[in-house]
GUDODREN-718741 format. One record per atom (N, C-alpha, C): chain; y, x, z; atom name; residue number from 0. Coordinates in nm, 2 decimals, decimal comma. Each point is the difference from the previous one (the first is absolute). Layout:
BEGIN
<node unit="A" north="Y" east="X" up="Z" site="CA" pos="NUM"/>
...
This chain:
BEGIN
<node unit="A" north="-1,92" east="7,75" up="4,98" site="N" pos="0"/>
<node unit="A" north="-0,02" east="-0,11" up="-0,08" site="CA" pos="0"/>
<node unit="A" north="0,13" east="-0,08" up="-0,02" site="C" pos="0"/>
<node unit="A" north="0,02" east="-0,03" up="-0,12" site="N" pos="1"/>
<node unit="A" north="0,13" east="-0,06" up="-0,01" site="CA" pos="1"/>
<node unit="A" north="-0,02" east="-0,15" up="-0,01" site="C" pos="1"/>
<node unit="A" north="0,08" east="-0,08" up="0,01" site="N" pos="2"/>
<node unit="A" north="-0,03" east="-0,16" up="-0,01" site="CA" pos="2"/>
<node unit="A" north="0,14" east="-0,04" up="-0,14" site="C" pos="2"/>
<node unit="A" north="-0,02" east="-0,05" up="-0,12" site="N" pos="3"/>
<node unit="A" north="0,05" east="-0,05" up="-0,08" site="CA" pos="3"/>
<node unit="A" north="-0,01" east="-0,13" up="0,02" site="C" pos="3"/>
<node unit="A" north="0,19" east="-0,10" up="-0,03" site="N" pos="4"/>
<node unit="A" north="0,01" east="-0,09" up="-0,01" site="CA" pos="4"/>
<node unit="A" north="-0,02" east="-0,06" up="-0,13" site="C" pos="4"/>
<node unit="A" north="-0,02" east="-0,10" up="-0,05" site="N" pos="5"/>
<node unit="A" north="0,01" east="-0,10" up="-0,10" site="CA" pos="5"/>
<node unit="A" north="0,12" east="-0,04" up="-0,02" site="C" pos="5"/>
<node unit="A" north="0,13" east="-0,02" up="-0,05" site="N" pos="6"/>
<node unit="A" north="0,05" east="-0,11" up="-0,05" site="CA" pos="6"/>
<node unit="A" north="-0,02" east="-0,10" up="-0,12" site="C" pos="6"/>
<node unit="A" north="0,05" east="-0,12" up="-0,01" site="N" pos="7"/>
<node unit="A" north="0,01" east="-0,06" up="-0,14" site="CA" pos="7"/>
<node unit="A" north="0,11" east="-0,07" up="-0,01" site="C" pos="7"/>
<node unit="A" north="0,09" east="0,01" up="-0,09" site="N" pos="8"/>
<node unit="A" north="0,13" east="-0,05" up="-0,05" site="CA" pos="8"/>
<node unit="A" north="-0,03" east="-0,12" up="0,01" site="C" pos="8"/>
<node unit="A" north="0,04" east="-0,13" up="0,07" site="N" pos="9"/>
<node unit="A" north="0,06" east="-0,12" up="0,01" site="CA" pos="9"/>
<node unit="A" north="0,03" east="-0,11" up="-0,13" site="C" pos="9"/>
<node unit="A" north="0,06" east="0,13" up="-0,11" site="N" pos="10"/>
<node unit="A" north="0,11" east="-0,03" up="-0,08" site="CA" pos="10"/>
<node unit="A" north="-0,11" east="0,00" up="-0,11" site="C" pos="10"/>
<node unit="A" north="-0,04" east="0,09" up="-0,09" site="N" pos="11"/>
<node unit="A" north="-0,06" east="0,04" up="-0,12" site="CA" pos="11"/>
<node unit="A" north="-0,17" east="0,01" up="0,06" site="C" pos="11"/>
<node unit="A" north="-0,05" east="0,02" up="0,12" site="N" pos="12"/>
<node unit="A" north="-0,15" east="0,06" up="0,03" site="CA" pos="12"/>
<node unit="A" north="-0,05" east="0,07" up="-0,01" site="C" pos="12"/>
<node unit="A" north="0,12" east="0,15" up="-0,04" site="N" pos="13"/>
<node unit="A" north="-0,03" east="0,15" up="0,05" site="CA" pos="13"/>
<node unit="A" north="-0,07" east="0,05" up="0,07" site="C" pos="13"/>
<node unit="A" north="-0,10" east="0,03" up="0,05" site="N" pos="14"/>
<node unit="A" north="-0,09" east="0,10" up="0,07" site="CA" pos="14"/>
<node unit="A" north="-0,02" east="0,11" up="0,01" site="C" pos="14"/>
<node unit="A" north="0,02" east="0,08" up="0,14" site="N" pos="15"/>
<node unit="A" north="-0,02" east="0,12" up="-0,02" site="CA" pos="15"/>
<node unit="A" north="-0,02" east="0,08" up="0,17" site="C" pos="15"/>
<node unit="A" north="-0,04" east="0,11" up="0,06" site="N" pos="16"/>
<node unit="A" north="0,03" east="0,03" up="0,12" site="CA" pos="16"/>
<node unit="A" north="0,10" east="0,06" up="-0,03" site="C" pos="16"/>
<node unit="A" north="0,06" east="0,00" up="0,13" site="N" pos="17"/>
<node unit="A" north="0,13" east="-0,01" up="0,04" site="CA" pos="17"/>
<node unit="A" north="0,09" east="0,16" up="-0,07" site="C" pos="17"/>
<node unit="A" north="-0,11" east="0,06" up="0,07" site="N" pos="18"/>
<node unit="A" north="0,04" east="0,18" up="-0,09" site="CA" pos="18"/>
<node unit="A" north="-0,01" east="-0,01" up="-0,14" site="C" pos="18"/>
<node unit="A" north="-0,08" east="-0,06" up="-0,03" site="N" pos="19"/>
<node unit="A" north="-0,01" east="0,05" up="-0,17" site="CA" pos="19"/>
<node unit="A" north="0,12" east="-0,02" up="-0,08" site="C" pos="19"/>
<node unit="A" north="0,08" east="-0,10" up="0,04" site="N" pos="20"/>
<node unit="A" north="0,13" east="-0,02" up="-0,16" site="CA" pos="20"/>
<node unit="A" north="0,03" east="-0,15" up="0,08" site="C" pos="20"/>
<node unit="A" north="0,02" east="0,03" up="0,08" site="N" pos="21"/>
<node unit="A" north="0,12" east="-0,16" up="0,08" site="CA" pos="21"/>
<node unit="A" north="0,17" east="0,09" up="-0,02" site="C" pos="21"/>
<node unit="A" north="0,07" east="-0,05" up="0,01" site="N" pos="22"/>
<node unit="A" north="0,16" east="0,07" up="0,05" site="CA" pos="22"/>
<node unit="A" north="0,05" east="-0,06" up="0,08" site="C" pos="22"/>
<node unit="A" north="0,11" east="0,04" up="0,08" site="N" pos="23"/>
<node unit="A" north="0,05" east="-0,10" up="0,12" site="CA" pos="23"/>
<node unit="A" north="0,16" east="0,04" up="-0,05" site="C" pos="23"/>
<node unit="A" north="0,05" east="-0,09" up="0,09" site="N" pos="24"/>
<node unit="A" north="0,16" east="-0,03" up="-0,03" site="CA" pos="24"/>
<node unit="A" north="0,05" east="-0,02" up="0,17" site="C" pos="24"/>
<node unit="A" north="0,13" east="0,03" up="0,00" site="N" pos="25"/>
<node unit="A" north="0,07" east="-0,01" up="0,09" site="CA" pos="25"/>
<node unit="A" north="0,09" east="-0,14" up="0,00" site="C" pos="25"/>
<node unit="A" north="-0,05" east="-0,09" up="0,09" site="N" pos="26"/>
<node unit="A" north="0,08" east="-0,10" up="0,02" site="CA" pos="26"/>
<node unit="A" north="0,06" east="0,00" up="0,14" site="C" pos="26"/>
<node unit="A" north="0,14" east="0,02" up="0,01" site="N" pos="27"/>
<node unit="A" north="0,07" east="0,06" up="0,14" site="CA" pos="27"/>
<node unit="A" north="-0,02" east="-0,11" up="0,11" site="C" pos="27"/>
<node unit="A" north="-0,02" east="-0,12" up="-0,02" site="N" pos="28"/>
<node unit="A" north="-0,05" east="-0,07" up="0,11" site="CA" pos="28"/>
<node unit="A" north="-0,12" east="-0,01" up="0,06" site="C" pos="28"/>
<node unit="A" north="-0,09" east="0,04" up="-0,08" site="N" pos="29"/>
<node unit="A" north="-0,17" east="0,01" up="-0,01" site="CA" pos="29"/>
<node unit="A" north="-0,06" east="0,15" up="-0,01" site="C" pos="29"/>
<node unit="A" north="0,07" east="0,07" up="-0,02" site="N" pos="30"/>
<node unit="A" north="-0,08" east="0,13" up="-0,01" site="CA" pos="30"/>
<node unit="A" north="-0,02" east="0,03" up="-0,12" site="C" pos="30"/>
<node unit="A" north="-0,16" east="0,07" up="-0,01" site="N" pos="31"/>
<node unit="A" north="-0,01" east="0,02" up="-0,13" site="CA" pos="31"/>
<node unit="A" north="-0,16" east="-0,06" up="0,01" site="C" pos="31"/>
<node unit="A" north="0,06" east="-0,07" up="-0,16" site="N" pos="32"/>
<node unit="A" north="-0,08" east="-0,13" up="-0,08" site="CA" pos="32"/>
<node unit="A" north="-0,15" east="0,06" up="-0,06" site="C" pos="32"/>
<node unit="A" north="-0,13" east="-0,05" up="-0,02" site="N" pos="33"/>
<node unit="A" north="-0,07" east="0,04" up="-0,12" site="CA" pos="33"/>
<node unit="A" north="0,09" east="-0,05" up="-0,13" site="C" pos="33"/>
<node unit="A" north="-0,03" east="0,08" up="-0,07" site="N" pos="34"/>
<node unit="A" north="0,07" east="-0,11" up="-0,18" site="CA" pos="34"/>
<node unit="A" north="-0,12" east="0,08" up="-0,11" site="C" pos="34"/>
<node unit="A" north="-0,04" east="-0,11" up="-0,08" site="N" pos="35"/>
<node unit="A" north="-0,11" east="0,00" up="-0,10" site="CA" pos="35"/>
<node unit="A" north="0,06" east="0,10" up="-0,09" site="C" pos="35"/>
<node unit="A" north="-0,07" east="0,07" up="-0,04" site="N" pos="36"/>
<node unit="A" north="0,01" east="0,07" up="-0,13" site="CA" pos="36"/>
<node unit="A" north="0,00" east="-0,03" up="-0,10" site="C" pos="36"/>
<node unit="A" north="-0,05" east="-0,15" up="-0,05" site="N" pos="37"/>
<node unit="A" north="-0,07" east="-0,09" up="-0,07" site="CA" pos="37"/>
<node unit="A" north="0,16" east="-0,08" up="-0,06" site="C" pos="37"/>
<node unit="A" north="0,05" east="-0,07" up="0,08" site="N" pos="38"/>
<node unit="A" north="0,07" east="-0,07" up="0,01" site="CA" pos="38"/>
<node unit="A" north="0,14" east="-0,01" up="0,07" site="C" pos="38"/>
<node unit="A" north="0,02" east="0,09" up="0,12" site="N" pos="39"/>
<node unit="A" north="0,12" east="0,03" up="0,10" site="CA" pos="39"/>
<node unit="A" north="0,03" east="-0,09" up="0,10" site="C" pos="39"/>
<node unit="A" north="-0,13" east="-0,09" up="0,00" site="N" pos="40"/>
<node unit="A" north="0,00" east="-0,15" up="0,11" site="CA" pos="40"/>
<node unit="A" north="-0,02" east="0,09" up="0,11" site="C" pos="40"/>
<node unit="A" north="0,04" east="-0,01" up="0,15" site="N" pos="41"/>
<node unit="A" north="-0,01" east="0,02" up="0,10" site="CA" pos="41"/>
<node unit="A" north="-0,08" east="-0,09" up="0,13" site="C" pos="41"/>
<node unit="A" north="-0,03" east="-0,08" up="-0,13" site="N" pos="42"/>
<node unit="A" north="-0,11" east="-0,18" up="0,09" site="CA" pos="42"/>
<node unit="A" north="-0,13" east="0,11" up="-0,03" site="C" pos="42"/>
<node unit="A" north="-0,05" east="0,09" up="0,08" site="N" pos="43"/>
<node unit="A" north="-0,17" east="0,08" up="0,07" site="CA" pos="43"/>
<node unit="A" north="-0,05" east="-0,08" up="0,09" site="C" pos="43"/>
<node unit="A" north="-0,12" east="0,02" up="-0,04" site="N" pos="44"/>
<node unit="A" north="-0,09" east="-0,04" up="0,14" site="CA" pos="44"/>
<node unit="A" north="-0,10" east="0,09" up="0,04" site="C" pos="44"/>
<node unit="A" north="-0,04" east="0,05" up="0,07" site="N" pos="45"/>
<node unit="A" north="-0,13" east="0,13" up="0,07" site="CA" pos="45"/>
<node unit="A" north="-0,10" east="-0,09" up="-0,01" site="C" pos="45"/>
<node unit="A" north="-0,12" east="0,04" up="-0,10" site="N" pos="46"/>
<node unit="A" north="-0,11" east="-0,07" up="-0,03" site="CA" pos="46"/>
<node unit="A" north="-0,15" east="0,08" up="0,07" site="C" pos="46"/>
């Protein structure tokens, strides 16, 4: 059984689990980011 997260963009109110169509970004002090597909905001929250 697999367990899927939720996110939702911060920024615009994108929704989606996490696998379906999120992207992430490398930010070298933080790792790597969720970023919206929607919009390219990196402000996620796990819903």
């Amino acid at each position: 059984m697999s367990v899927h997260t939720t996110h939702r963009c911060l920024t615009c109110g994108f929704e989606a689990q996490t696998d379906d169509a999120w992207d992430t970004v490398e930010h070298p002090p933080l790792g790597e980011l969720t970023q919206c597909p929607e919009c390219g905001s990196t402000n996620t929250r796990s819903v």
